[in-house]
ZADREN-451372 format. One record per residue (C-alpha): z, y negated, x; residue in one letter; chain; residue number from 0. Coordinates in pm, whole numbers, plus 50000, padded with zeros to 5 digits. Each point is the difference from the previous one (the first is absolute). Layout:
       z       y       x   koldo   torpa   marmar
       Z       Y       X       a       A      NUM
...
end
This chain:
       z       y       x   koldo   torpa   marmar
   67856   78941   71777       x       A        0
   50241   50294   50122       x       A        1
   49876   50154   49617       x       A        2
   49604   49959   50140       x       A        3
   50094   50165   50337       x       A        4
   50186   50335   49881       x       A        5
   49680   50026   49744       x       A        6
   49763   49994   50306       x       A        7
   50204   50251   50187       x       A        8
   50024   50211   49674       x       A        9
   49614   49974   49975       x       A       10
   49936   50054   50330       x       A       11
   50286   50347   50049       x       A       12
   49824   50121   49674       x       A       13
   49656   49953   50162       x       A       14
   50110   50177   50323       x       A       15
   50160   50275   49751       x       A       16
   49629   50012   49797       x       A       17
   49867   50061   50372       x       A       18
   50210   50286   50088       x       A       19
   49962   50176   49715       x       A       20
   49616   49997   50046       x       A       21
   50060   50088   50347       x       A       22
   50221   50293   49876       x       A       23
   49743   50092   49734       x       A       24
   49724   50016   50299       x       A       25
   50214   50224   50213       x       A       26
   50089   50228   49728       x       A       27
   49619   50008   49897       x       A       28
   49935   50133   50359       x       A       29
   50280   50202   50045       x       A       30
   49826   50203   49640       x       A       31
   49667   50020   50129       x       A       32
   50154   50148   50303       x       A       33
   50223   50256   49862       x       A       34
   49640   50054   49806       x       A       35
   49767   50014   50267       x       A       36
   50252   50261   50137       x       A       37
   50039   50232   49710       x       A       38
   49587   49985   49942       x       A       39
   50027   50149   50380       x       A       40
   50271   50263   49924       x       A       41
   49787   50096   49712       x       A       42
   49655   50048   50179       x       A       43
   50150   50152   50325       x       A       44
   50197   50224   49828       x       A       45
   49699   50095   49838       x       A       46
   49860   50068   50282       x       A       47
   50254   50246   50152       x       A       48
   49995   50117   49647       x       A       49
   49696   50155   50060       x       A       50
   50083   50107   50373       x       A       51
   50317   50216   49868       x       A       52
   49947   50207   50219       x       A       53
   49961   49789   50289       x       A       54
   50335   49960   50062       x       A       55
   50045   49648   49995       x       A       56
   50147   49849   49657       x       A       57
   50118   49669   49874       x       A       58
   50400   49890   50038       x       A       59
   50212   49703   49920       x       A       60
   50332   49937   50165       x       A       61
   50172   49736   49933       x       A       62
   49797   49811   49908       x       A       63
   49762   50092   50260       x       A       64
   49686   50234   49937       x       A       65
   49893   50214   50273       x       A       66
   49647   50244   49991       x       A       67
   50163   50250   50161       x       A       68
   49915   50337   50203       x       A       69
   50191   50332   49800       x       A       70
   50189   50241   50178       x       A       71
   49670   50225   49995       x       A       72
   49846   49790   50266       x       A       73
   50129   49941   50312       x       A       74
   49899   49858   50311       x       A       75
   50038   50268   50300       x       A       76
   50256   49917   50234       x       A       77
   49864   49720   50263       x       A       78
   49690   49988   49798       x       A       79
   49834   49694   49825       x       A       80
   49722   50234   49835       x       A       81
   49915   49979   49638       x       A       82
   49917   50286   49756       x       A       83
   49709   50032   49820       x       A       84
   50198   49946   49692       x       A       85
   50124   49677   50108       x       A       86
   49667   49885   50146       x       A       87
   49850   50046   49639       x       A       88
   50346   49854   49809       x       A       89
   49987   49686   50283       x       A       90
   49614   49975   49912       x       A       91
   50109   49993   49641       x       A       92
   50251   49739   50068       x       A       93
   49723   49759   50174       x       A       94
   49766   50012   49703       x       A       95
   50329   49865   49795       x       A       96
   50052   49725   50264       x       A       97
   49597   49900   50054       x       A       98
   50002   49948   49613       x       A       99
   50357   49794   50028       x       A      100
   49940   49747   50289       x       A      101
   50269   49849   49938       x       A      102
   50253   50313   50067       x       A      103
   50165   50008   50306       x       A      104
   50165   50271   50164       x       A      105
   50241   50110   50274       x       A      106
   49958   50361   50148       x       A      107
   50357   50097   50167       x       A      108
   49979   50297   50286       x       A      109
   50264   50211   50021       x       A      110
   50194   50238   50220       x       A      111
   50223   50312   50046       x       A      112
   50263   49905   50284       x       A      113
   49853   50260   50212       x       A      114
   49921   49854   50360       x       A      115
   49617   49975   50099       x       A      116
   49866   50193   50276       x       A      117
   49967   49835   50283       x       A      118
   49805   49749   50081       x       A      119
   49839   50022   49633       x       A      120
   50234   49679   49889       x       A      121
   50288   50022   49770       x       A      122
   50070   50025   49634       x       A      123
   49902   49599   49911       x       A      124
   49657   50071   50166       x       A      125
   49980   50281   49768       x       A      126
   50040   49878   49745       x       A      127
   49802   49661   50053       x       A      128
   49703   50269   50060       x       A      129
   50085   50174   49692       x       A      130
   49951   49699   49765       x       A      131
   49690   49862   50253       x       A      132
   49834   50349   49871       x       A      133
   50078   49873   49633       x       A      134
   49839   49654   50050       x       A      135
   49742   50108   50230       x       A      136
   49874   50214   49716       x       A      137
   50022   49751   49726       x       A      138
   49792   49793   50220       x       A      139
   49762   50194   50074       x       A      140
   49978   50081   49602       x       A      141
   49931   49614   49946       x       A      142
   50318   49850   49960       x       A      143
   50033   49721   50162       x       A      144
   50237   49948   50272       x       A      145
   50143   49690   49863       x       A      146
   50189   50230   49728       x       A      147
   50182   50220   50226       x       A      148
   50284   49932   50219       x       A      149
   50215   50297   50211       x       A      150
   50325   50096   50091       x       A      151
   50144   50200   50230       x       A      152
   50317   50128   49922       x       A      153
   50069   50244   50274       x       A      154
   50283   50211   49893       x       A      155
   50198   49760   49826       x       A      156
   49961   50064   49675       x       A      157
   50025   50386   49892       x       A      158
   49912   50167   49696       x       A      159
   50196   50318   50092       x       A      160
   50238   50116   50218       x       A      161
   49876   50044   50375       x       A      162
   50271   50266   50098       x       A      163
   49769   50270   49795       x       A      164
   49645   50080   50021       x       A      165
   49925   49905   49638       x       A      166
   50178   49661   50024       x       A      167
   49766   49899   50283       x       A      168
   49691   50124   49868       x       A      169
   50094   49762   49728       x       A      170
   50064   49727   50249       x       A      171
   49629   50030   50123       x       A      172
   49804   49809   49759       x       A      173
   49814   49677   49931       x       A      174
   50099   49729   49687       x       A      175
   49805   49752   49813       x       A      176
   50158   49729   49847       x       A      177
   49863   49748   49849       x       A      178
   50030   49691   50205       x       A      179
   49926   49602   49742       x       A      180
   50099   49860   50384       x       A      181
end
């Protein structure tokens, strides 16, 4: 009788076991298609900025992270959420990538040099939430749909460059898209 019982609970650990490692197998599965799904977007947006070399806006990943980034050949004025021309066309590129990917989501991060607003004009975080709102408005009002896009402001927080010199925080005065699974 004992000899019956332990054979049940063998039988029933190695079904649990049999369980997990279909579980495990699932996840894993997912996990693939993810990293996948991700590297078929890397692929076709850096295509995309491929094309707009000159745009100033190319393709990085940090740590693990990868960021559609604006160059050091365009900056945003100081205080000023204004796009170029060549990012307006690069950003339009970029929606035709993301219309034809529903499925992509982003995350457009504003930034900041540490220099104070004028004011009555805000500070640095409303900058920069108005510097990414310029990025999503546009995609937008290319076709993407809303849904896809999420922003960040990220105020000053999070230089590029040093803000003691004038290159440093032109550096600091840019917008980042990362793509965002949620």
């Amino acid at each position: 009788s004992e000899k019956t019982r332990l054979n049940g609970e063998i039988s029933s650990i190695k079904s649990d076991l049999d369980a997990t490692k279909s579980q495990v197998a699932q996840v894993e599965e997912k996990l693939q298609m993810t990293e996948k799904e991700l590297n078929t977007l890397k692929e076709q947006i850096d295509g995309v900025f491929n094309a707009y070399s000159g745009s100033g806006m190319s393709l990085e990943d940090r740590d693990g992270r990868l960021y559609v980034v604006t160059s050091s050949k365009i900056r945003y004025r100081s205080g000023s959420s204004r796009l170029s021309k060549d990012e307006r066309d690069a950003i339009d590129a970029l929606a035709e990538v993301l219309k034809a990917t529903p499925a992509a989501k982003i995350l457009i991060e504003g930034h900041a040099d540490s220099v104070p607003m004028k004011e009555g004009m805000g500070d640095n975080w409303d900058l920069s939430y108005r510097r990414a709102k310029a990025v999503v408005t546009r995609l937008i009002r290319k076709g993407v749909d809303p849904g896809q896009c999420s922003i960040a402001s990220r105020g000053d927080s999070m230089p590029a460059g040093d803000n003691s010199t004038a290159d440093g925080r032109a550096e600091n005065r840019r917008t980042e898209i990362v793509p965002n699974p949620d």
